[in-house]
C-alpha positions as CSV (number, residue, x, y, z in Angstrom):
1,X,0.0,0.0,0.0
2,X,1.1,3.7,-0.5
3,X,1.5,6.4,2.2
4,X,-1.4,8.0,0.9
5,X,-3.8,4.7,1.1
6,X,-2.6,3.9,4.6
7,X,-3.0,7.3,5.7
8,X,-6.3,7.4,4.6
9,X,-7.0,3.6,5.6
10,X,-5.9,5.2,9.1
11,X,-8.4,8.3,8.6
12,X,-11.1,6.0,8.2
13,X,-10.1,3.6,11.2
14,X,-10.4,6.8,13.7
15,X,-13.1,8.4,12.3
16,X,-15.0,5.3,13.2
17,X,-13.6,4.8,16.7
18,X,-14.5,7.9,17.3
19,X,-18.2,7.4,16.2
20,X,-18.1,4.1,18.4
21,X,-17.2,5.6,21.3
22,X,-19.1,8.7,20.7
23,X,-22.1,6.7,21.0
24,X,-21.4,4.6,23.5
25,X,-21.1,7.4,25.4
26,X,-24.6,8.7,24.7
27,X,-25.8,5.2,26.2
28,X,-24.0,5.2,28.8
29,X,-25.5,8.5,29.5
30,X,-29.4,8.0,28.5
31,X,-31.4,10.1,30.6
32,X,-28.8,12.8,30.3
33,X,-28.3,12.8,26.5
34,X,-32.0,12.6,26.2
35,X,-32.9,15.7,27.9
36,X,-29.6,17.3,25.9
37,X,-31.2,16.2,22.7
38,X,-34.8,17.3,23.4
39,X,-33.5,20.9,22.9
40,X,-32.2,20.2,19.7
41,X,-35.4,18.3,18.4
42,X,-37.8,21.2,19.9
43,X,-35.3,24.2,18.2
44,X,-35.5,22.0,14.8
45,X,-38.9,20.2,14.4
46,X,-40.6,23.6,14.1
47,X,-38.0,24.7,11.4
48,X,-38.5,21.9,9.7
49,X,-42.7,21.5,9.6
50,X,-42.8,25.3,8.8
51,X,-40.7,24.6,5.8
52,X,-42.9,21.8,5.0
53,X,-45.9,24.1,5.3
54,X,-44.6,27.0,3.5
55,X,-43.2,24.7,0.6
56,X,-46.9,23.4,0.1
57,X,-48.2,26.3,0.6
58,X,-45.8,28.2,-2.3
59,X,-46.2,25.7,-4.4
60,X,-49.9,25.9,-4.3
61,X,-50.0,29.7,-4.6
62,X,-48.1,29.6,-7.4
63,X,-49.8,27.3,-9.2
64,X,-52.6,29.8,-8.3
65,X,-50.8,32.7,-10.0
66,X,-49.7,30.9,-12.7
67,X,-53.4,29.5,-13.6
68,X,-54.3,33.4,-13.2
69,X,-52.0,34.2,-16.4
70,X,-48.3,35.4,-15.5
71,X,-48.7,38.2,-17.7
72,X,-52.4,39.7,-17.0
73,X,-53.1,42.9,-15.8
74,X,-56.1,43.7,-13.8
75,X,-57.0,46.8,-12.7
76,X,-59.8,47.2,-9.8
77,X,-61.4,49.9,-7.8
78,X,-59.7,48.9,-4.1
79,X,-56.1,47.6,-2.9
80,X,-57.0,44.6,-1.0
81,X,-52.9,43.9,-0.5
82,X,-52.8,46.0,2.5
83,X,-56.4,45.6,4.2
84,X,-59.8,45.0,3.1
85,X,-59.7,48.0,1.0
86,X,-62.4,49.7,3.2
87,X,-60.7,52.7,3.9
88,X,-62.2,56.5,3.6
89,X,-60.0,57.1,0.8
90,X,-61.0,53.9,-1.8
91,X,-64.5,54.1,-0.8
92,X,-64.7,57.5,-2.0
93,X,-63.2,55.9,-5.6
94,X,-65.2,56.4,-9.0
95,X,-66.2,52.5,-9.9
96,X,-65.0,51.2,-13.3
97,X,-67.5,51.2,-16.3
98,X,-67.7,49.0,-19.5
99,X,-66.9,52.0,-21.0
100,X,-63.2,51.7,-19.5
101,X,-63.0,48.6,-20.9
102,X,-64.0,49.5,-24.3
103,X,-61.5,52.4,-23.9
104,X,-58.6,50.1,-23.0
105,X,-59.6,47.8,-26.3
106,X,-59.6,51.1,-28.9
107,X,-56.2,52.5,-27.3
108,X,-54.0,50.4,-25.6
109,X,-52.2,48.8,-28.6
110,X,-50.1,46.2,-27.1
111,X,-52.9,44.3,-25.5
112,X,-54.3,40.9,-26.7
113,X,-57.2,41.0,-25.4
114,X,-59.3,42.8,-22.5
115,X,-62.3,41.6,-21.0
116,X,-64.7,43.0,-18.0
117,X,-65.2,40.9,-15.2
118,X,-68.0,41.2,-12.9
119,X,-68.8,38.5,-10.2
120,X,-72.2,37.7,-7.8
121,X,-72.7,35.1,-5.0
122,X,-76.2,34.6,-5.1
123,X,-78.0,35.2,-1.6
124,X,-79.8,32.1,-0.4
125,X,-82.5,34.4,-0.7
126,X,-83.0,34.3,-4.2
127,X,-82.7,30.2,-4.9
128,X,-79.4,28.3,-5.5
129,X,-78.1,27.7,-8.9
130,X,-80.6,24.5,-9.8
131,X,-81.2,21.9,-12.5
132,X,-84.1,21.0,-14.1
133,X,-85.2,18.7,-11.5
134,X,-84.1,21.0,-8.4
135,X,-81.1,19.9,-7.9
136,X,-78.5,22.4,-6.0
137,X,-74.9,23.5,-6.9
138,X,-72.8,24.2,-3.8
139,X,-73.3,28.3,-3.9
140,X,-71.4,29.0,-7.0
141,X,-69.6,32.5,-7.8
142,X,-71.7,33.9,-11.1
143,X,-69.3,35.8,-13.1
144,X,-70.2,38.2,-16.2
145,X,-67.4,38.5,-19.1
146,X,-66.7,39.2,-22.2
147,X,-65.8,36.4,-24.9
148,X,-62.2,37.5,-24.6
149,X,-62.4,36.5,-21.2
150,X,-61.3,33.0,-22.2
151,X,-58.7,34.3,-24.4
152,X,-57.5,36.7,-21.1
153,X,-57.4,34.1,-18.9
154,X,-56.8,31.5,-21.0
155,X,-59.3,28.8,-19.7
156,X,-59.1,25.5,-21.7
157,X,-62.8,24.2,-21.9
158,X,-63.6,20.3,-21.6
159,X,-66.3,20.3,-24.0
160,X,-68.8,22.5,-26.0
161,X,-67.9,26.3,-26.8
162,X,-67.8,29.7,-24.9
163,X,-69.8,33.1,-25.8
164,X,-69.6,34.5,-28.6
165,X,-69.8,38.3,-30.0
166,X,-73.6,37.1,-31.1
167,X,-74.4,35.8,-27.3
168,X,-73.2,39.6,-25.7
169,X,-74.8,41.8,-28.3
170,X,-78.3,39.4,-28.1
171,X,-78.0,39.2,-24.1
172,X,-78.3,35.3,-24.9
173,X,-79.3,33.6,-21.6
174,X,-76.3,31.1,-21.8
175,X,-73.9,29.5,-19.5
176,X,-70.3,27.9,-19.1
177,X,-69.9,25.8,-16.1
178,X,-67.4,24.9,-13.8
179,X,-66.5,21.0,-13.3
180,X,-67.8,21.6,-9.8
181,X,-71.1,22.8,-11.0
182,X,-71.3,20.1,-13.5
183,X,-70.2,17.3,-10.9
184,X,-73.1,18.8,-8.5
185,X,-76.0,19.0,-11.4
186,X,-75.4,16.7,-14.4
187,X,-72.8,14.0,-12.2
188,X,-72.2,11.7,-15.4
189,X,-74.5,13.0,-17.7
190,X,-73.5,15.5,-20.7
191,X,-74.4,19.2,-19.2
192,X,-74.6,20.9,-22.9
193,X,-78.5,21.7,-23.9
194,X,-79.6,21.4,-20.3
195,X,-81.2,24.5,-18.7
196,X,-80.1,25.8,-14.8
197,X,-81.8,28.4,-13.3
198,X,-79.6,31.2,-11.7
199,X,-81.8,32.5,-9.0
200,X,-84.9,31.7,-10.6
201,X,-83.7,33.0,-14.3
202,X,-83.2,30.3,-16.5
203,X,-79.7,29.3,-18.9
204,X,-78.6,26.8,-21.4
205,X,-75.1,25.5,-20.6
206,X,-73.4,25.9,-24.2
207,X,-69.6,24.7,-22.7
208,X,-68.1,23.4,-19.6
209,X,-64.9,24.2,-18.1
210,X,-61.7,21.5,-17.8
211,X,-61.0,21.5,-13.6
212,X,-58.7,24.7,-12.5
213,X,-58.2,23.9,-8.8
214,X,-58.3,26.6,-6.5
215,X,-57.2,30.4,-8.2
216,X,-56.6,33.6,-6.7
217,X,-60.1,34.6,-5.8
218,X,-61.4,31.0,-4.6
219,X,-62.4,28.2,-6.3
220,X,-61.5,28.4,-10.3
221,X,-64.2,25.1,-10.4
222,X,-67.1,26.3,-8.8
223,X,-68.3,29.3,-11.3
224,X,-71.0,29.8,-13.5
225,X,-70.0,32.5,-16.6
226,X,-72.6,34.2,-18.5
227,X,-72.3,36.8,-21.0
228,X,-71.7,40.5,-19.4
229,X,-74.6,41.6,-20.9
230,X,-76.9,39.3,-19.8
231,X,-74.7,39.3,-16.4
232,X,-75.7,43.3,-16.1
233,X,-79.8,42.4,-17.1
234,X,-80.2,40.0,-14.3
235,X,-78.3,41.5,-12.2
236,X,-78.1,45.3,-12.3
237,X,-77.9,45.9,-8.4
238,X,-74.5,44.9,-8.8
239,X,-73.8,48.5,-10.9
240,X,-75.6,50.1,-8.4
241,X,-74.7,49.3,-5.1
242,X,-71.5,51.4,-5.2
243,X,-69.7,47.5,-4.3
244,X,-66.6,48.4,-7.1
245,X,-67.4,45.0,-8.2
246,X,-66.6,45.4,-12.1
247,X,-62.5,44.6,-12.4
248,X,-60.9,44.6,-16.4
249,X,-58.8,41.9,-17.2
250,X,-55.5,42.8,-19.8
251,X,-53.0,40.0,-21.1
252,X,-50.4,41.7,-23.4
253,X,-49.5,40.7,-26.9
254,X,-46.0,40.1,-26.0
255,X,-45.0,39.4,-22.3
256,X,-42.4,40.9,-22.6
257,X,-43.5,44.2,-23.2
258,X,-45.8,43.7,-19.8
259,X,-44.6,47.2,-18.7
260,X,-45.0,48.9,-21.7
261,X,-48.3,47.6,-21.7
262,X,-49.7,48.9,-18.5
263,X,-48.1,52.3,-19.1
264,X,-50.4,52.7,-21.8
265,X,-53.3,51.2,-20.3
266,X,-52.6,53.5,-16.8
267,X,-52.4,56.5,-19.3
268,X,-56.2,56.2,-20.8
269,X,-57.8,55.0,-17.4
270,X,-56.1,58.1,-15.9
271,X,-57.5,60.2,-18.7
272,X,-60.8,59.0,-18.4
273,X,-61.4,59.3,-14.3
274,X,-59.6,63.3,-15.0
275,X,-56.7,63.1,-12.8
276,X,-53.7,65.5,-13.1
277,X,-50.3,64.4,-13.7
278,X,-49.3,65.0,-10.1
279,X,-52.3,62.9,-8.3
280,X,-52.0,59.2,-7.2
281,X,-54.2,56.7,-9.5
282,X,-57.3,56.3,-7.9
283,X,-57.6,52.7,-8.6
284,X,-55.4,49.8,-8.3
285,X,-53.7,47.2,-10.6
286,X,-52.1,44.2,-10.2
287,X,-50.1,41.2,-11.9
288,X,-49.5,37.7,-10.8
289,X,-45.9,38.4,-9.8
290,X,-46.5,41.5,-7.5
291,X,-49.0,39.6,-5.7
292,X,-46.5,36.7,-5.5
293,X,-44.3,39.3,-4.2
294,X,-46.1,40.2,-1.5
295,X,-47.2,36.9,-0.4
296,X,-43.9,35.7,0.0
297,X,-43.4,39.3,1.9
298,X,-46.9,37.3,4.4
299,X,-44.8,34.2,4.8
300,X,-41.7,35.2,5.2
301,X,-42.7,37.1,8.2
302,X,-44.5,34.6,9.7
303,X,-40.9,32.2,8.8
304,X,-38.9,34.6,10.8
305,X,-41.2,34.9,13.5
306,X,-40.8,31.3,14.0
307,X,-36.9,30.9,13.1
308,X,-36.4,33.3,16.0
309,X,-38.3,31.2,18.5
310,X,-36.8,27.8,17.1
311,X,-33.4,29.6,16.9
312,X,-33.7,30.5,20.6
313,X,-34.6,26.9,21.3
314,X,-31.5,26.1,19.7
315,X,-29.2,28.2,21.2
316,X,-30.4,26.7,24.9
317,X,-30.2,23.3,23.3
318,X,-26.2,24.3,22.1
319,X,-25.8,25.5,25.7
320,X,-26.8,21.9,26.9
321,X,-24.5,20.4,24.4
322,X,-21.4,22.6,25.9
323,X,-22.5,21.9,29.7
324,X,-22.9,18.3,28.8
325,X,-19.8,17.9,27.0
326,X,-18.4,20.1,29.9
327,X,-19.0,17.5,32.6
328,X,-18.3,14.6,30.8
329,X,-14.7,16.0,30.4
330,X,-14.6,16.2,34.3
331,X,-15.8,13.1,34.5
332,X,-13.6,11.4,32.0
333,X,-10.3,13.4,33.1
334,X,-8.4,9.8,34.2
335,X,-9.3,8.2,30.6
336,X,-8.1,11.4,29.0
337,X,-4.8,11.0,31.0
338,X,-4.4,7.4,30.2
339,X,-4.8,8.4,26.2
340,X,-1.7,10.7,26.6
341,X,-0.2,8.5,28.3
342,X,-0.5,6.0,26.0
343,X,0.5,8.0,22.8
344,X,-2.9,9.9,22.2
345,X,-2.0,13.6,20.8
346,X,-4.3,16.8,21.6
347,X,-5.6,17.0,18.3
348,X,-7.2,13.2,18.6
349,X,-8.3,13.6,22.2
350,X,-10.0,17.3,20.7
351,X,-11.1,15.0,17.9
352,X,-13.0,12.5,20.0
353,X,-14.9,15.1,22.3
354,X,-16.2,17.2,19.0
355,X,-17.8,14.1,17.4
356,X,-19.3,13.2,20.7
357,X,-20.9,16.6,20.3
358,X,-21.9,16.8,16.8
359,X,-23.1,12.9,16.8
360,X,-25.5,13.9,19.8
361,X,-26.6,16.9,18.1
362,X,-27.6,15.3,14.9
363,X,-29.4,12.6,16.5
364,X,-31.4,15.3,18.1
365,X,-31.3,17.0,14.1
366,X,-32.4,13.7,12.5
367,X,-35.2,12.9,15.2
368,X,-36.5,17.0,14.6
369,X,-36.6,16.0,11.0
370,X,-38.8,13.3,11.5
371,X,-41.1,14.5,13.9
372,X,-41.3,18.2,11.7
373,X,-41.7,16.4,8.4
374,X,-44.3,14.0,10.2
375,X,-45.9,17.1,11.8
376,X,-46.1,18.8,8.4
377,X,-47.6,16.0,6.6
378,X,-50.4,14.7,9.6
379,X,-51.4,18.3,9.1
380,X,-51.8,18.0,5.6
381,X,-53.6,14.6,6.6
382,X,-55.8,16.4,8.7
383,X,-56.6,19.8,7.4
384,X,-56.9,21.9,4.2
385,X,-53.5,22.9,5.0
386,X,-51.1,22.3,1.7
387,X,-48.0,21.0,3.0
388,X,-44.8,19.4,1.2
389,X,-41.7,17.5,2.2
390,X,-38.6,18.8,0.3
391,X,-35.5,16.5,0.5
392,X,-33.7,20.3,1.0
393,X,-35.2,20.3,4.0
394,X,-33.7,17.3,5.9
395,X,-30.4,18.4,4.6
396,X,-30.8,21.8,6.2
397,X,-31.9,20.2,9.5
398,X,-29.2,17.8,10.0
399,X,-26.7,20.3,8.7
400,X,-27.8,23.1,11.1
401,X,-28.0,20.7,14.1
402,X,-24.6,19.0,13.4
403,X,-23.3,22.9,13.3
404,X,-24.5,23.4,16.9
405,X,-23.1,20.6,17.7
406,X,-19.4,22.1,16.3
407,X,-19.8,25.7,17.8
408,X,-20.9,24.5,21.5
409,X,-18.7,21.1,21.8
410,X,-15.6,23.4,20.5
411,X,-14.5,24.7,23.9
412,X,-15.1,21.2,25.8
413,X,-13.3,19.7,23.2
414,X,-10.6,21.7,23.5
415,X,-10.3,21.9,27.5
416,X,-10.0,17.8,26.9
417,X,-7.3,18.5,24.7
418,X,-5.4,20.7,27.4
419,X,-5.7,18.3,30.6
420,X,-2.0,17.6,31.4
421,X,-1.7,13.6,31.6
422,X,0.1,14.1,34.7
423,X,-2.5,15.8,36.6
424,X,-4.8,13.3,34.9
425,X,-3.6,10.3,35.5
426,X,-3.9,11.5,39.5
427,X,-7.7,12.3,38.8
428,X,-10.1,10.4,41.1
């Protein structure tokens, strides 16, 4: 063999005698090792279930976003991002008008396509969205758009067709139905022909949607779509109840000339609501990425919040580590003196103590990985709660445990390494 084979033949050799006797020590020690490592699972099982949490919970809001359209605009009477938008200021707003819509199409040249949105939750009062033979849907949202609405949001349908020019001009009493809806009224049978009524009003279903999931604004599946015209005929208290109901969807032509876009578009709805070029916009708009931005701005907040309680747990944790690791170098002063004695140097006697540390720190990592990971996923069992369990995560775990573990068994290991074998060997 070469040096280099038996030196690292030798490497190998000590690295697991240290292991071995690091964990021997840990059972010759149960009780006190277990209430050493319940610091380090009670510092690291939070970290780890809130990133479980927060990964489900991003990947589900981004999904969200992404079903929404990356690239659509939509411009609104009220900021919800920073309240309910109840505030003196946005009450007082001018509501939008078709006629802002029909602006944007004639001037803003790099859109696709704009469409009106207008949206009602019919009041038990009124009857439930029904079928022929009374049947109930689960409360639906009723929404009134445009045909380009299906070109704004791009909504893929599962089978028949969506409005037409023909059905808004004629205020054709037509529907497009979620898969919810259709689930709810039609279970297996075909829904195009049949006739709901939408709070006593009745509609032919001329399309039906392919499942979204859950969107932005609730549940994408669970929506009946009329034309806006016939939308604003059954419905007219919804333009008069001063509720700023009416939003206008925008997708650009090209993506990438998002900005450009909603310069233009701010521009004519600025023009048409009078304001001067040194007032604030009275109404708000809003893309999938900015409200991205400030959900992550929600969750990271709350993350902190609970990194700074589970890094606290840590820190007393390390501190157990260190007065652990403290004792057991009084305790084990004769055995230390008996090493030197024997030919031990300070770097192996230093070596020994700091994987006695970091080997009872990541057990304590490994069993906070489990019981976070566990945590995350019983309440994903058990709730509504979206909750994931990236491989990152145990990584990050065992890797921040097994770095307590360094920093607090440094000094013990250290004071090991100093006993004088002398002194030691008279220990008792």
């Amino acid at each position: 063999m070469t040096f280099g084979k038996h030196l690292v033949f030798l490497l190998r050799a000590l690295g697991r005698e240290c292991f071995r006797q690091a964990f021997q020590s840990i059972r010759a020690q149960k009780l006190r090792s277990g209430l050493t490592l319940l610091g380090i699972v009670i510092g690291v099982a939070p970290i780890i279930a809130l990133v479980g949490i927060l990964s489900g919970f991003n990947a589900t809001v981004s999904g969200a976003f992404a079903r929404f359209g990356a690239s659509v605009v939509q411009f609104q009477k009220f900021d919800f991002s920073n309240g309910h938008g109840d505030d003196e200021e946005q009450m007082k707003r001018r509501d939008f008008v078709i006629g802002d819509a029909e602006a944007l199409v004639r001037s803003v040249t790099l859109a696709r396509a704009v469409s009106p949105e207008v949206r009602h939750l019919i009041d038990p009062r009124e009857g439930n969205v029904k079928n022929a033979q009374g049947e109930e849907a689960n409360n639906p949202v009723i929404q009134g758009v445009w045909p380009s609405f299906q070109e704004v949001r791009d909504m893929p349908l599962e089978g028949g067709r969506f409005f037409t020019d023909a059905d808004l001009q004629h205020r054709t009493r037509t529907a497009v139905i979620g898969s919810d809806v259709r689930k709810a009224l039609f279970k297996n049978k075909d829904p195009l022909g049949q006739v709901i009524t939408l709070g006593g009003t009745s509609f032919t279903v001329v399309g039906f949607l392919e499942s979204r999931g859950n969107m932005l604004s609730g549940n994408a599946d669970n929506v009946v779509i009329i034309p806006f015209s016939s939308f604003a005929e059954r419905f007219p208290q919804r333009f008069t109840d001063n509720s700023g109901i009416l939003r206008i969807a925008v997708a650009p032509k090209d993506p990438l000339r998002q900005e450009e876009m909603i310069d233009q578009a701010l521009s004519v709805l600025r023009v048409r609501r009078g304001l001067r070029g040194s007032q604030p916009n009275d109404f708000h708009h809003f893309t999938a990425e900015t409200e991205m931005a400030s959900f992550k701005k929600i969750t990271n907040g709350i993350a902190g919040g609970v990194i700074l309680v589970a890094g606290m747990a840590l820190l007393v944790g390390g501190v157990g580590v260190m007065n652990i690791m403290l004792v057991s170098v009084t305790e084990r002063t004769r055995e230390i003196g008996v090493r030197k004695a024997l030919g031990a140097t300070r770097k192996d006697i230093a070596a020994q103590f700091l994987v006695e540390a970091v080997a009872l720190t990541a057990v304590g990592g490994l069993m906070g990985v489990l019981i976070g990971l566990g945590g995350a996923l019983l309440i994903k069992a058990a709730s509504p709660v979206p909750a994931d369990a990236p491989l990152w995560s145990i990584f990050l775990g065992l890797g921040v445990s097994s770095a307590i573990g360094l920093t607090f068994g440094l000094w013990p290991a250290v004071k090991a390494s100093r006993q004088d074998p002398i002194e030691a060997l008279r220990y008792e």
